[in-house]
mmCIF entry with sequence, helices, sheets and N, C-alpha, C, O atoms, coordinates in Angstrom:
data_MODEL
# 
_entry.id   MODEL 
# 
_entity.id                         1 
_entity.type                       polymer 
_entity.pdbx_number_of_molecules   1 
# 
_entity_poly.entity_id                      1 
_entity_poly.type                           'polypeptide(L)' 
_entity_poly.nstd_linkage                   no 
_entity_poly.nstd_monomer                   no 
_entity_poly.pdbx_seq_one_letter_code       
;(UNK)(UNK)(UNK)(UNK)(UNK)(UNK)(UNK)(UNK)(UNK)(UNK)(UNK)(UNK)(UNK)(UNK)(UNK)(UNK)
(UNK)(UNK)(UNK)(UNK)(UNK)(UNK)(UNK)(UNK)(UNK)(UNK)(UNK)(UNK)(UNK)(UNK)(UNK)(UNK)
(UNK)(UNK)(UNK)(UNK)(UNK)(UNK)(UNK)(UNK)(UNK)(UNK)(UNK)(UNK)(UNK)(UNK)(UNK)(UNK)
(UNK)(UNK)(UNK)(UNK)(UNK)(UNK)(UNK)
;
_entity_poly.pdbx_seq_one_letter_code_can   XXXXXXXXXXXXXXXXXXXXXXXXXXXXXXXXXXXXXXXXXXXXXXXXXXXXXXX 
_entity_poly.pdbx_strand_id                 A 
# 
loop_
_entity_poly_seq.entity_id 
_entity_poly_seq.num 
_entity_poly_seq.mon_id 
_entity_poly_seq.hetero 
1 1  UNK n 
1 2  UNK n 
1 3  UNK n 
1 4  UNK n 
1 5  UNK n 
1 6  UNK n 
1 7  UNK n 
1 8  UNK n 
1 9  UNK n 
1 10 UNK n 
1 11 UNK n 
1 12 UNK n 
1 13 UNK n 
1 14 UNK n 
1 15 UNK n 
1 16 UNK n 
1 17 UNK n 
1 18 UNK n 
1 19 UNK n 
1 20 UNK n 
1 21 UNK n 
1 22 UNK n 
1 23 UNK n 
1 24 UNK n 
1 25 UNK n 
1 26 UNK n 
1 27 UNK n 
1 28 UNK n 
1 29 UNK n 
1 30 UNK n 
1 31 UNK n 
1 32 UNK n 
1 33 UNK n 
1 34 UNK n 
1 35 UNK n 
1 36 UNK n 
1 37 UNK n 
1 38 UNK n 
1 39 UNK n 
1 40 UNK n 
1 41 UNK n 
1 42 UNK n 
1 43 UNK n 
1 44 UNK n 
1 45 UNK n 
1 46 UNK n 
1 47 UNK n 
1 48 UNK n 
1 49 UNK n 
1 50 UNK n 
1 51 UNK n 
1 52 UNK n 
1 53 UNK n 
1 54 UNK n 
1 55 UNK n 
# 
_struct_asym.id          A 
_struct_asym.entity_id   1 
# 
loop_
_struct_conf.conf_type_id 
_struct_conf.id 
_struct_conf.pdbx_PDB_helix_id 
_struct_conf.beg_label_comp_id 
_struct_conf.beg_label_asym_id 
_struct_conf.beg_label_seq_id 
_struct_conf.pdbx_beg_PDB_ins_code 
_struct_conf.end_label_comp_id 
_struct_conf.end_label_asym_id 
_struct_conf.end_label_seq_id 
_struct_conf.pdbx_end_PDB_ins_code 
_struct_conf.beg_auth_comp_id 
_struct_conf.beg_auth_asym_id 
_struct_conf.beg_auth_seq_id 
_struct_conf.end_auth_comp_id 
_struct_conf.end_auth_asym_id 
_struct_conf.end_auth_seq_id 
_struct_conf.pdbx_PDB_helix_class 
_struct_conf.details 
_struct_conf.pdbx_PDB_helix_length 
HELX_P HELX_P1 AA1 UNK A 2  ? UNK A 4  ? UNK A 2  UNK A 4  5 ? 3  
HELX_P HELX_P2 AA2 UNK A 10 ? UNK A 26 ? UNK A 10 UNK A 26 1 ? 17 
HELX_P HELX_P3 AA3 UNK A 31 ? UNK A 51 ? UNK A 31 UNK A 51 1 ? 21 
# 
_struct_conf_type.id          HELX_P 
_struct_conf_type.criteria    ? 
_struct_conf_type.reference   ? 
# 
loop_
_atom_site.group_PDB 
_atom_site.id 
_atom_site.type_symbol 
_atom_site.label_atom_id 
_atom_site.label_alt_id 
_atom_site.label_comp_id 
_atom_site.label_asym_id 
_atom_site.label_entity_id 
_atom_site.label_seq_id 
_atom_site.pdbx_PDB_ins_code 
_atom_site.Cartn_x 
_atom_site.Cartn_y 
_atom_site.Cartn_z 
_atom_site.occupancy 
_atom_site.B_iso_or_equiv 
_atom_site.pdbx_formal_charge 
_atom_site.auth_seq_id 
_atom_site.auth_comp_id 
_atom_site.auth_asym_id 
_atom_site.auth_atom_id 
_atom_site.pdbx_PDB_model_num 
ATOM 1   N N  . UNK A 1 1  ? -8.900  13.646  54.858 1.00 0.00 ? 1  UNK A N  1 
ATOM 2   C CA . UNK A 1 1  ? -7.665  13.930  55.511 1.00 0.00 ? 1  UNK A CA 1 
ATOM 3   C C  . UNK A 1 1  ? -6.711  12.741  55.386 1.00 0.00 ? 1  UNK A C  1 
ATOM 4   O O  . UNK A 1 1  ? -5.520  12.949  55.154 1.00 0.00 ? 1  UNK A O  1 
ATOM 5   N N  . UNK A 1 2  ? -7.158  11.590  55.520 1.00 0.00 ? 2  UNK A N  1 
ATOM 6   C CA . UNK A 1 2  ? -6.517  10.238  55.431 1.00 0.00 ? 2  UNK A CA 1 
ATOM 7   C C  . UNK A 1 2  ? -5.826  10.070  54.133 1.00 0.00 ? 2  UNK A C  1 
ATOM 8   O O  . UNK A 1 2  ? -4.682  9.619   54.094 1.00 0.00 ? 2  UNK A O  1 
ATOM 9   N N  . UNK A 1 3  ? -6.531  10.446  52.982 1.00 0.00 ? 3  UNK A N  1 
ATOM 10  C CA . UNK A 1 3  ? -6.323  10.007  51.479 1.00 0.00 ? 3  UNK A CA 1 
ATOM 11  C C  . UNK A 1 3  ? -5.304  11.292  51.069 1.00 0.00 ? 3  UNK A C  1 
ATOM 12  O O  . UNK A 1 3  ? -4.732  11.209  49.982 1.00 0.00 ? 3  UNK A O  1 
ATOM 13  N N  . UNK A 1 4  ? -5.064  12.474  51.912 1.00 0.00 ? 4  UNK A N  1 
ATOM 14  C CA . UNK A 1 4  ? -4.384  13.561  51.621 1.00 0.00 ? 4  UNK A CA 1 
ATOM 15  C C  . UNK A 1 4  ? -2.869  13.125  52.750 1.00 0.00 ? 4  UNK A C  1 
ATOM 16  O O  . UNK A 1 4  ? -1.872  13.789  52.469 1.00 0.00 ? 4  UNK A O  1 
ATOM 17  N N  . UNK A 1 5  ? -2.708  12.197  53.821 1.00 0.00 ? 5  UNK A N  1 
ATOM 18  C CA . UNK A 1 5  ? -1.567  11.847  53.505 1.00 0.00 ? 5  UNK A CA 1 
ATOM 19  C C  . UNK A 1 5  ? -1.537  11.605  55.532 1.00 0.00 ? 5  UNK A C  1 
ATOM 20  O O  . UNK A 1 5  ? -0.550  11.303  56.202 1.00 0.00 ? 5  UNK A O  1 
ATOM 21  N N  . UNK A 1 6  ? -2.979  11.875  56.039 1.00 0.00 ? 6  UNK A N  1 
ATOM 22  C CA . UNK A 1 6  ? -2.653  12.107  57.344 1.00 0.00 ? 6  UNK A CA 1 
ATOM 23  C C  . UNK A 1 6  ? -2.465  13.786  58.066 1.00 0.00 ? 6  UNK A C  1 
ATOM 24  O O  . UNK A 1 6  ? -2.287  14.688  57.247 1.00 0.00 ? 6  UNK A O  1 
ATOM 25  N N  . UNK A 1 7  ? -2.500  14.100  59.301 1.00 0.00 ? 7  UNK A N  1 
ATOM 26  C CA . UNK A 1 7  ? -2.332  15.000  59.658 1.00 0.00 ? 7  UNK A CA 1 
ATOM 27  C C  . UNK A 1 7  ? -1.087  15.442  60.118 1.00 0.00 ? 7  UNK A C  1 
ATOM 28  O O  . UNK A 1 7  ? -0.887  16.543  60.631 1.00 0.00 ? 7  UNK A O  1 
ATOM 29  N N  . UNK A 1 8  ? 0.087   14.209  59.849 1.00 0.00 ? 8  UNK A N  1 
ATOM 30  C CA . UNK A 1 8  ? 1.846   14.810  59.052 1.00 0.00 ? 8  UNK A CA 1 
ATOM 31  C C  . UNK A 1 8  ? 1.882   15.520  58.362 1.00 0.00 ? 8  UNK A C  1 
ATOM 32  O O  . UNK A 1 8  ? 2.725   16.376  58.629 1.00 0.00 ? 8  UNK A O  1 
ATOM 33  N N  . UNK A 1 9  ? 1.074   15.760  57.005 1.00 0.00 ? 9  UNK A N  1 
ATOM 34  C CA . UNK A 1 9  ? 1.324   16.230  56.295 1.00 0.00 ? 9  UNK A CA 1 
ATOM 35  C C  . UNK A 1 9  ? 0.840   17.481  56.052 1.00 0.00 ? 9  UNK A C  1 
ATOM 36  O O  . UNK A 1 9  ? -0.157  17.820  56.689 1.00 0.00 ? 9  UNK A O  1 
ATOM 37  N N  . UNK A 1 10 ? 1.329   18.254  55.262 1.00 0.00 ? 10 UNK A N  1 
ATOM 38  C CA . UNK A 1 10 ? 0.874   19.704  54.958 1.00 0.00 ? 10 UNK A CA 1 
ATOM 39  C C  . UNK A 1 10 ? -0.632  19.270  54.227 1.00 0.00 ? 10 UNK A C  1 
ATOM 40  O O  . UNK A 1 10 ? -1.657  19.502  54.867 1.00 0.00 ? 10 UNK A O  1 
ATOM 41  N N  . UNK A 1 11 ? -0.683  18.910  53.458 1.00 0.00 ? 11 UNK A N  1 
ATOM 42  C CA . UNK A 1 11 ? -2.125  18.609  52.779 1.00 0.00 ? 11 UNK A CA 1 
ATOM 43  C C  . UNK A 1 11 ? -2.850  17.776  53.589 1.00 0.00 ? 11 UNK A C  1 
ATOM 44  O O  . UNK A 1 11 ? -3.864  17.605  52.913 1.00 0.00 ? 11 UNK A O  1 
ATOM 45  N N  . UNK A 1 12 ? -3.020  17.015  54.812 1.00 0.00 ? 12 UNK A N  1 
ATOM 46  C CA . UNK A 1 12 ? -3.425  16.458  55.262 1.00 0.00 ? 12 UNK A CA 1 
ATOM 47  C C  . UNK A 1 12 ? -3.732  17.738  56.549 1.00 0.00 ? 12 UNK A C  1 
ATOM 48  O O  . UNK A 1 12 ? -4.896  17.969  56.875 1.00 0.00 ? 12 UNK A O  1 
ATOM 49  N N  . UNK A 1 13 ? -3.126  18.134  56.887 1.00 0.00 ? 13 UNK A N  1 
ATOM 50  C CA . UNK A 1 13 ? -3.361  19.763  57.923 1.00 0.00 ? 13 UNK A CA 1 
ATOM 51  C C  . UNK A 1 13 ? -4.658  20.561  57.322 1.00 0.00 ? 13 UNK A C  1 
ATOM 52  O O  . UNK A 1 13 ? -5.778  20.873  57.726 1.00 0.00 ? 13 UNK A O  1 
ATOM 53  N N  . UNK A 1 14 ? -3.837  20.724  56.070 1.00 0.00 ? 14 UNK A N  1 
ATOM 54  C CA . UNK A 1 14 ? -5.249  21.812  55.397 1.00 0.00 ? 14 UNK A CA 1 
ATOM 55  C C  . UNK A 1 14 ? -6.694  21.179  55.506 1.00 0.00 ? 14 UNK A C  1 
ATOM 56  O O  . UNK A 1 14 ? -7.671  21.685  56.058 1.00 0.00 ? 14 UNK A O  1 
ATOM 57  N N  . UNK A 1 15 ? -6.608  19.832  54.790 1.00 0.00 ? 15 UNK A N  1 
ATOM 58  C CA . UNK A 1 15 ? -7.828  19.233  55.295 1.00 0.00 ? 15 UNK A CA 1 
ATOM 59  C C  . UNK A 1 15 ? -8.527  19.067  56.119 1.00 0.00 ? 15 UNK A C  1 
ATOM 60  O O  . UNK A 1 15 ? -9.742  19.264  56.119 1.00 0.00 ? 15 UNK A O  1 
ATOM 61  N N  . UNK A 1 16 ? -7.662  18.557  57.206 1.00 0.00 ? 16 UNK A N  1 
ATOM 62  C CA . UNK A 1 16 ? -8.108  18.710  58.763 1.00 0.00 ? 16 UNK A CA 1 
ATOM 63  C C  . UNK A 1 16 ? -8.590  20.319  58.982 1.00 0.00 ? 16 UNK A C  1 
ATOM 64  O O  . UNK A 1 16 ? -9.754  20.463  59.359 1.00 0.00 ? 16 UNK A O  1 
ATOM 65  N N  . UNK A 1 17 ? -7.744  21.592  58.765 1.00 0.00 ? 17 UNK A N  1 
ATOM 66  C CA . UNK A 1 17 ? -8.416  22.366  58.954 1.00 0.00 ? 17 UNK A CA 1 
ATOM 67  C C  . UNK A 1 17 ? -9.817  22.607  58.624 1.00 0.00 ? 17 UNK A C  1 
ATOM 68  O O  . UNK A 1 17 ? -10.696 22.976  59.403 1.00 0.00 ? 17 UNK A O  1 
ATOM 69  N N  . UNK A 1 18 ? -9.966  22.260  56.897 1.00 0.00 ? 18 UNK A N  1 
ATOM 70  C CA . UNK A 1 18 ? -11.017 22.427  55.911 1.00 0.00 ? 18 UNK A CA 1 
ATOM 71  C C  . UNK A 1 18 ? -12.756 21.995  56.758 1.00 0.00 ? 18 UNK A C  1 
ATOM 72  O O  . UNK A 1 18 ? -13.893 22.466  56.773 1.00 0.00 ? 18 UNK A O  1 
ATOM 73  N N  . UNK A 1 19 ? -11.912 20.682  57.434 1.00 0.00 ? 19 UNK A N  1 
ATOM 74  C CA . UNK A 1 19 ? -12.964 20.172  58.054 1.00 0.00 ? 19 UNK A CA 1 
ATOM 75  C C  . UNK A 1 19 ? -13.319 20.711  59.555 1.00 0.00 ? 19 UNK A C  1 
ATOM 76  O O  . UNK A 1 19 ? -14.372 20.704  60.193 1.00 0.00 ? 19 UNK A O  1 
ATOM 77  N N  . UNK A 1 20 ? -12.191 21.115  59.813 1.00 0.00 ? 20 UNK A N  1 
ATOM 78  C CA . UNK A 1 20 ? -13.111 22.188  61.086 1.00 0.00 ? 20 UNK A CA 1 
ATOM 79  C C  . UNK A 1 20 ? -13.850 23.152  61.149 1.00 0.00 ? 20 UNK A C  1 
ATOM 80  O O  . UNK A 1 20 ? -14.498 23.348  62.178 1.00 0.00 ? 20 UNK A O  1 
ATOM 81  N N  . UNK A 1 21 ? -13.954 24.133  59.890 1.00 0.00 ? 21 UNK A N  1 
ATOM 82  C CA . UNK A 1 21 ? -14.544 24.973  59.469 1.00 0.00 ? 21 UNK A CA 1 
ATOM 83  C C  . UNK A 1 21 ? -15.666 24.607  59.136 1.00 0.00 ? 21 UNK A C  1 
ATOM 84  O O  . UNK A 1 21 ? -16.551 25.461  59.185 1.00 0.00 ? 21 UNK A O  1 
ATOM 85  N N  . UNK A 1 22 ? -16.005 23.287  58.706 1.00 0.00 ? 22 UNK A N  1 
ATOM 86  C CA . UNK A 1 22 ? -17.429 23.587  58.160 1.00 0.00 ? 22 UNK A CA 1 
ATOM 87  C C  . UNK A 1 22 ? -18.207 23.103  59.024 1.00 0.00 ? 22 UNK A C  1 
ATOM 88  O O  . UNK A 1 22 ? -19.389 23.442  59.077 1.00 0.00 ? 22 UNK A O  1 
ATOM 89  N N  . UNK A 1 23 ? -17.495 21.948  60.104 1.00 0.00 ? 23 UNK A N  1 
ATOM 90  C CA . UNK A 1 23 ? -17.911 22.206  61.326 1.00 0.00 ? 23 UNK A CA 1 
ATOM 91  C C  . UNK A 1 23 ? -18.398 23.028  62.376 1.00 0.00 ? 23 UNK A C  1 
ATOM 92  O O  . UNK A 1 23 ? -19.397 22.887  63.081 1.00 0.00 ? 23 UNK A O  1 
ATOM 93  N N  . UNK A 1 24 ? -17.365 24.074  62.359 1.00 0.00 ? 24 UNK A N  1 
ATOM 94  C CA . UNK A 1 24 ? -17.624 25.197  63.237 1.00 0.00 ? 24 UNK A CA 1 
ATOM 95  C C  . UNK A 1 24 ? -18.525 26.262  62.680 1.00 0.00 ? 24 UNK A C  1 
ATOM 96  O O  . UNK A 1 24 ? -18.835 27.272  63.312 1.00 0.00 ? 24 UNK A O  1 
ATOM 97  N N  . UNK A 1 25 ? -19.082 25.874  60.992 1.00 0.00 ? 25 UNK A N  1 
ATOM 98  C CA . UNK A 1 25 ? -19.573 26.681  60.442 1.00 0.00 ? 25 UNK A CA 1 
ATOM 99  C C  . UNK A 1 25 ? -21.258 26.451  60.559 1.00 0.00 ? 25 UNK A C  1 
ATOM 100 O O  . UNK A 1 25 ? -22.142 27.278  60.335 1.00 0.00 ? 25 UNK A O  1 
ATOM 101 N N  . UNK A 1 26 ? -21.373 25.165  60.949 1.00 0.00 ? 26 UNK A N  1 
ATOM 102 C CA . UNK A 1 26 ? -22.499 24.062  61.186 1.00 0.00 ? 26 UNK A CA 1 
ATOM 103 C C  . UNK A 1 26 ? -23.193 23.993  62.696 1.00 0.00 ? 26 UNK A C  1 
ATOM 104 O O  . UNK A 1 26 ? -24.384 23.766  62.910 1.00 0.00 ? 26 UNK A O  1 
ATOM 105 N N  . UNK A 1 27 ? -22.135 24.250  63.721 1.00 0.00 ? 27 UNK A N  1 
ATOM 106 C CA . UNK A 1 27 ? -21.954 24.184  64.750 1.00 0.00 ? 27 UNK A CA 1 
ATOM 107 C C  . UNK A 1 27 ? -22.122 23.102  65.383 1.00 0.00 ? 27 UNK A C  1 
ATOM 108 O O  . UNK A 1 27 ? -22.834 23.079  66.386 1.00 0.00 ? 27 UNK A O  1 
ATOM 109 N N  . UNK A 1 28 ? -21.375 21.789  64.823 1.00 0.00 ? 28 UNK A N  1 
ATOM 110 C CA . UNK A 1 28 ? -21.391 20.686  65.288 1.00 0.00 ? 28 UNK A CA 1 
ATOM 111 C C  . UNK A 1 28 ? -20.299 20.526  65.993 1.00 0.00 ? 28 UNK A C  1 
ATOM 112 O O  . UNK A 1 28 ? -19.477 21.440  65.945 1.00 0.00 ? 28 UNK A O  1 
ATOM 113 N N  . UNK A 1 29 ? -19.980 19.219  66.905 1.00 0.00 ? 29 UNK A N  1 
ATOM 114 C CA . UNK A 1 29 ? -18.825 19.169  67.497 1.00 0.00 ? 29 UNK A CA 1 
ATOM 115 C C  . UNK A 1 29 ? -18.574 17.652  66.970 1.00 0.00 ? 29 UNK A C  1 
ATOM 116 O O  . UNK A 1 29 ? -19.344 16.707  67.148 1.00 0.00 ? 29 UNK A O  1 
ATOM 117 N N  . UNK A 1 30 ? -17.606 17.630  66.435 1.00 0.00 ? 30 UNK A N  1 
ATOM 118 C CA . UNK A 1 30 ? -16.741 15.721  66.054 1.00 0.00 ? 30 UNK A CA 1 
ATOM 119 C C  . UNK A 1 30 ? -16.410 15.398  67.479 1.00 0.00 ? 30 UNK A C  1 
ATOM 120 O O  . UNK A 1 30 ? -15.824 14.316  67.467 1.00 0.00 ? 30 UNK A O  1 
ATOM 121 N N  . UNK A 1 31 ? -16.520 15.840  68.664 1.00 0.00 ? 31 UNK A N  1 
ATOM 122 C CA . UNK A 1 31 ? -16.197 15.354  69.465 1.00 0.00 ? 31 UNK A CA 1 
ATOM 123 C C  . UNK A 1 31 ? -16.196 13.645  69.856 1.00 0.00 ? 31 UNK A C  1 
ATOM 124 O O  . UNK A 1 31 ? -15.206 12.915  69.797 1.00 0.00 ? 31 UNK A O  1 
ATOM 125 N N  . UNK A 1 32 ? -17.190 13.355  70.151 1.00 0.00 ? 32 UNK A N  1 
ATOM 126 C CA . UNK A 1 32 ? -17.868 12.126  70.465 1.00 0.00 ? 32 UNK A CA 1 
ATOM 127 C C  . UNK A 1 32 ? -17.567 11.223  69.116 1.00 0.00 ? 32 UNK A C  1 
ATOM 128 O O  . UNK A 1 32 ? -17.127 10.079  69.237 1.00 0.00 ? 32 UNK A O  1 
ATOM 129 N N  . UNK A 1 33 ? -17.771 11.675  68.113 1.00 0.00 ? 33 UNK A N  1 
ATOM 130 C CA . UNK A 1 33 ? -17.208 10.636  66.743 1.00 0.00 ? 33 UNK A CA 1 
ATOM 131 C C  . UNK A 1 33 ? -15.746 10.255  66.604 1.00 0.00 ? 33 UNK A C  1 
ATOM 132 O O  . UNK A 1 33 ? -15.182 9.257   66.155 1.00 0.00 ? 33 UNK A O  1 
ATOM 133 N N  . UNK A 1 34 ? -15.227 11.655  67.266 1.00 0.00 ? 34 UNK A N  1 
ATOM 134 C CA . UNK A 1 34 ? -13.700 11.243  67.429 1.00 0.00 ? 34 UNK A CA 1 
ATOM 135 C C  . UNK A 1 34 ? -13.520 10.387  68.400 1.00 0.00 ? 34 UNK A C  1 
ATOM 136 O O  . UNK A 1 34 ? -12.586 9.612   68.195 1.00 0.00 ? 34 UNK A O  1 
ATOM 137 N N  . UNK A 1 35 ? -14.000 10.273  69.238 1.00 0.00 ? 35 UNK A N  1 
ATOM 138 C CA . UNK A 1 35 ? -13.644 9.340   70.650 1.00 0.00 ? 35 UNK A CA 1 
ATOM 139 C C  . UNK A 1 35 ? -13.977 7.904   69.686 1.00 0.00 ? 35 UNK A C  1 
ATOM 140 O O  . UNK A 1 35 ? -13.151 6.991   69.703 1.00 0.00 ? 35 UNK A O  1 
ATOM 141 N N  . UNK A 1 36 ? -14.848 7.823   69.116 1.00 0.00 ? 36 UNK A N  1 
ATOM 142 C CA . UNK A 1 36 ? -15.846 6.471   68.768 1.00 0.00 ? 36 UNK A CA 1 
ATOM 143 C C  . UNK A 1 36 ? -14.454 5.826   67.523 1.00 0.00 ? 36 UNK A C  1 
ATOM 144 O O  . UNK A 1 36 ? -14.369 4.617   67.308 1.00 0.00 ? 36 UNK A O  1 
ATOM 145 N N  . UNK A 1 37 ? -13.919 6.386   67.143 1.00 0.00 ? 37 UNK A N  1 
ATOM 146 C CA . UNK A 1 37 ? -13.518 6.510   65.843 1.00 0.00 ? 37 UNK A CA 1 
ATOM 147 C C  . UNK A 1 37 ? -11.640 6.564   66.110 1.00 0.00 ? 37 UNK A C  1 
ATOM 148 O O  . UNK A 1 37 ? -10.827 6.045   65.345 1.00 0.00 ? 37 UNK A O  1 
ATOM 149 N N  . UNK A 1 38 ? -11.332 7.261   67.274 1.00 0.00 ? 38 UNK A N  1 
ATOM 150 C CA . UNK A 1 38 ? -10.257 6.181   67.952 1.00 0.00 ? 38 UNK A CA 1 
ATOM 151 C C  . UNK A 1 38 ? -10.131 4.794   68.033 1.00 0.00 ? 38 UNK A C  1 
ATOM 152 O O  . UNK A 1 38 ? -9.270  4.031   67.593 1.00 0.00 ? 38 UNK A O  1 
ATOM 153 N N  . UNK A 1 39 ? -11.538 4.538   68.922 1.00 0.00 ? 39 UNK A N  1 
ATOM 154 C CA . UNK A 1 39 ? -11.482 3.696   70.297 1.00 0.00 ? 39 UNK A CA 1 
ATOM 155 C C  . UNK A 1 39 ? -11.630 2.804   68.586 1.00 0.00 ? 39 UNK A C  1 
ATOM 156 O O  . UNK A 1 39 ? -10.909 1.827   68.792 1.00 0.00 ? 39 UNK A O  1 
ATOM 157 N N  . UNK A 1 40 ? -11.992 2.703   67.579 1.00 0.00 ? 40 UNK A N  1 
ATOM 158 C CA . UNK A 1 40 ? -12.600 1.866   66.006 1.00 0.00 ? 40 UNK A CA 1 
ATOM 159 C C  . UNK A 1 40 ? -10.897 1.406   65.865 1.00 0.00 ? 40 UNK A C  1 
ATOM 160 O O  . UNK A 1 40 ? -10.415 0.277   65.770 1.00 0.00 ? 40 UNK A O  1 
ATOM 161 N N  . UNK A 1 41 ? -10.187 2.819   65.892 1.00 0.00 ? 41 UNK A N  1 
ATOM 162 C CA . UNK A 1 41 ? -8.870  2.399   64.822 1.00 0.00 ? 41 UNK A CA 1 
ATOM 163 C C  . UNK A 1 41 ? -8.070  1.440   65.940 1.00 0.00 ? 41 UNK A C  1 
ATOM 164 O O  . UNK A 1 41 ? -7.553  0.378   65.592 1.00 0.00 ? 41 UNK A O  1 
ATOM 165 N N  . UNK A 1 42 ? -8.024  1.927   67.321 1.00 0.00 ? 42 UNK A N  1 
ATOM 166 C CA . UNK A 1 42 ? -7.149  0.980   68.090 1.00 0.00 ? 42 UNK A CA 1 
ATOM 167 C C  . UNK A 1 42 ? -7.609  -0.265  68.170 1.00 0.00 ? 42 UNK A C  1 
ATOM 168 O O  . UNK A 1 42 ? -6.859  -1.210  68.413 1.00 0.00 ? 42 UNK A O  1 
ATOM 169 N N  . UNK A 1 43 ? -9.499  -0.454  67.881 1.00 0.00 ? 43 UNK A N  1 
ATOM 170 C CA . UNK A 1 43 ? -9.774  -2.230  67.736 1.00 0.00 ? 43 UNK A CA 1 
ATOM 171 C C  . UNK A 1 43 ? -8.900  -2.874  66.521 1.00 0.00 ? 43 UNK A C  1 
ATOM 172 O O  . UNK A 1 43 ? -8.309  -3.950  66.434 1.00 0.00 ? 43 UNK A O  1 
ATOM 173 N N  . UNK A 1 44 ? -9.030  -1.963  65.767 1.00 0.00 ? 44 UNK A N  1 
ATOM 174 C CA . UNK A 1 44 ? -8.526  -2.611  64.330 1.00 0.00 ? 44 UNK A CA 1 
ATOM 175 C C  . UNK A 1 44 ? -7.108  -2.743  64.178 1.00 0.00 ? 44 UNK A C  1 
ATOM 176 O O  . UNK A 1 44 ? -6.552  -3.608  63.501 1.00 0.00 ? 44 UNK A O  1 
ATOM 177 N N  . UNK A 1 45 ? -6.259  -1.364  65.193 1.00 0.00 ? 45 UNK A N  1 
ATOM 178 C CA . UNK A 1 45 ? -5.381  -2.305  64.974 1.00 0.00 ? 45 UNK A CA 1 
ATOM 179 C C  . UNK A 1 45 ? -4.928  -3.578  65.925 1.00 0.00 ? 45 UNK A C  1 
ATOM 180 O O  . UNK A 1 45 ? -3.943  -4.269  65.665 1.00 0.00 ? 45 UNK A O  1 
ATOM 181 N N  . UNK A 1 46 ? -5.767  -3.781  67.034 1.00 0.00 ? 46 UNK A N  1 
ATOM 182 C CA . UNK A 1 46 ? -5.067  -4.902  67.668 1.00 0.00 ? 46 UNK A CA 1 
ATOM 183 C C  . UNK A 1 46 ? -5.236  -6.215  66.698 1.00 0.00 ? 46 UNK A C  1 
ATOM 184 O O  . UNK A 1 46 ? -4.406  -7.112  66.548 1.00 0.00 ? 46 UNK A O  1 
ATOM 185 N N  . UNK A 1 47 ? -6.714  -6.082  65.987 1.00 0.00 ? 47 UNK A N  1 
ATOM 186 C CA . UNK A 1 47 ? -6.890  -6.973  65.271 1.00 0.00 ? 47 UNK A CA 1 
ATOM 187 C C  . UNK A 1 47 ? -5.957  -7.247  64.164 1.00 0.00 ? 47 UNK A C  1 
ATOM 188 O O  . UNK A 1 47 ? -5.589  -8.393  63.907 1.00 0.00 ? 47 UNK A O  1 
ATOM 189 N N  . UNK A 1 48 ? -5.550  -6.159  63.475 1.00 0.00 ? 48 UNK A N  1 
ATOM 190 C CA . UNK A 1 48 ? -4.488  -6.308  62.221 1.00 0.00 ? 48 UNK A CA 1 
ATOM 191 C C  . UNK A 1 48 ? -3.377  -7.537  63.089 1.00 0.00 ? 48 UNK A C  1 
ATOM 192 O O  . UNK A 1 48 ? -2.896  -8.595  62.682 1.00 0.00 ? 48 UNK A O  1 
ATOM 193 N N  . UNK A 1 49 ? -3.268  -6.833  64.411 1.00 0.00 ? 49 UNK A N  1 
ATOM 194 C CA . UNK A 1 49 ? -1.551  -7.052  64.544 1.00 0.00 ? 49 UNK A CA 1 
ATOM 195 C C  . UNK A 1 49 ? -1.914  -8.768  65.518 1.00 0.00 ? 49 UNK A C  1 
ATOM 196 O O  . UNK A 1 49 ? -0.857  -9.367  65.718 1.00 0.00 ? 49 UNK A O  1 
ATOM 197 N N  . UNK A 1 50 ? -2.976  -9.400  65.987 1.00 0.00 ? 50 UNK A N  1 
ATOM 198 C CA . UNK A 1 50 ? -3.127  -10.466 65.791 1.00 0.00 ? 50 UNK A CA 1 
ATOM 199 C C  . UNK A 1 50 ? -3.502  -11.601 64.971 1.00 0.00 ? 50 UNK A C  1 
ATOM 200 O O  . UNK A 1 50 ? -3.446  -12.803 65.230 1.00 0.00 ? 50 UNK A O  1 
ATOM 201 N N  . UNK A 1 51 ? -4.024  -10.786 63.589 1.00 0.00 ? 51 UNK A N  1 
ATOM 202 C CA . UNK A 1 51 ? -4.346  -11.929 62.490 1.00 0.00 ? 51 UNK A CA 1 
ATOM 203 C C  . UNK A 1 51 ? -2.590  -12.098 62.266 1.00 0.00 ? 51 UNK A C  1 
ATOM 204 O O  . UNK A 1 51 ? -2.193  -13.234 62.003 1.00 0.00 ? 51 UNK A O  1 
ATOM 205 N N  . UNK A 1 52 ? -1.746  -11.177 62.353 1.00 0.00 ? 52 UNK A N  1 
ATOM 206 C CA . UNK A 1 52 ? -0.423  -11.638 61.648 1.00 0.00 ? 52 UNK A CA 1 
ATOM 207 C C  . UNK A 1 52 ? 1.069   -12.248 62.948 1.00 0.00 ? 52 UNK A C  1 
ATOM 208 O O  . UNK A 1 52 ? 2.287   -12.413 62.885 1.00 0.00 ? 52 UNK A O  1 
ATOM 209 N N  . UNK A 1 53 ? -0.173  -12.410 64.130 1.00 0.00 ? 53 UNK A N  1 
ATOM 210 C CA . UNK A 1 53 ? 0.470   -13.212 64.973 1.00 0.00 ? 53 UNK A CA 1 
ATOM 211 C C  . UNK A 1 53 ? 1.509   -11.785 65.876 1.00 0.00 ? 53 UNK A C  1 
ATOM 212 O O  . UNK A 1 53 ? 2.443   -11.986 66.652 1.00 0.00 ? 53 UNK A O  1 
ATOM 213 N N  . UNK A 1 54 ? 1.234   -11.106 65.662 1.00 0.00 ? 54 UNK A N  1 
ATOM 214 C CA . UNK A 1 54 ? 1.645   -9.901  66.357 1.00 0.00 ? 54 UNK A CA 1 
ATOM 215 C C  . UNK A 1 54 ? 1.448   -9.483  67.797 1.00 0.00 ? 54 UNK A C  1 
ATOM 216 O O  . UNK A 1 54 ? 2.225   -8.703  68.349 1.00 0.00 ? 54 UNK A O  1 
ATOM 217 N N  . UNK A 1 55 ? -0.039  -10.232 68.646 1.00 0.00 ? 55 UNK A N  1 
ATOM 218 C CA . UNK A 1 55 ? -0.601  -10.263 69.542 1.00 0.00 ? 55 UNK A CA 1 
ATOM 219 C C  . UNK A 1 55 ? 0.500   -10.779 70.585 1.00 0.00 ? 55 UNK A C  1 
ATOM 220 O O  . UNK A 1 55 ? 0.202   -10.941 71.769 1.00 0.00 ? 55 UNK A O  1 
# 
């Protein structure tokens, strides 16, 4: 979904959809990976935005 442009985008939607389906086809839930996988991108970015003195 990321490399297709984000979930702005039309190709980045489809993906995201793509991937709910095989989810829901699996019967797994991303729930909990999504939480984990937030809480990942907001470490990283505080970190980005204090290596460049942004903090």
């Amino acid at each position: 979904m990321l490399a297709a442009g984000g979930a702005a985008t039309y190709a980045g939607t489809q993906a995201l959809l793509a991937l709910e389906a095989v989810a829901l086809a699996r019967g797994v839930s991303p729930g909990g990976a999504a939480d984990l996988l937030a809480a990942t991108l907001f470490l990283d970015r505080l970190q980005e935005g204090e290596a460049h003195g942004d903090a």
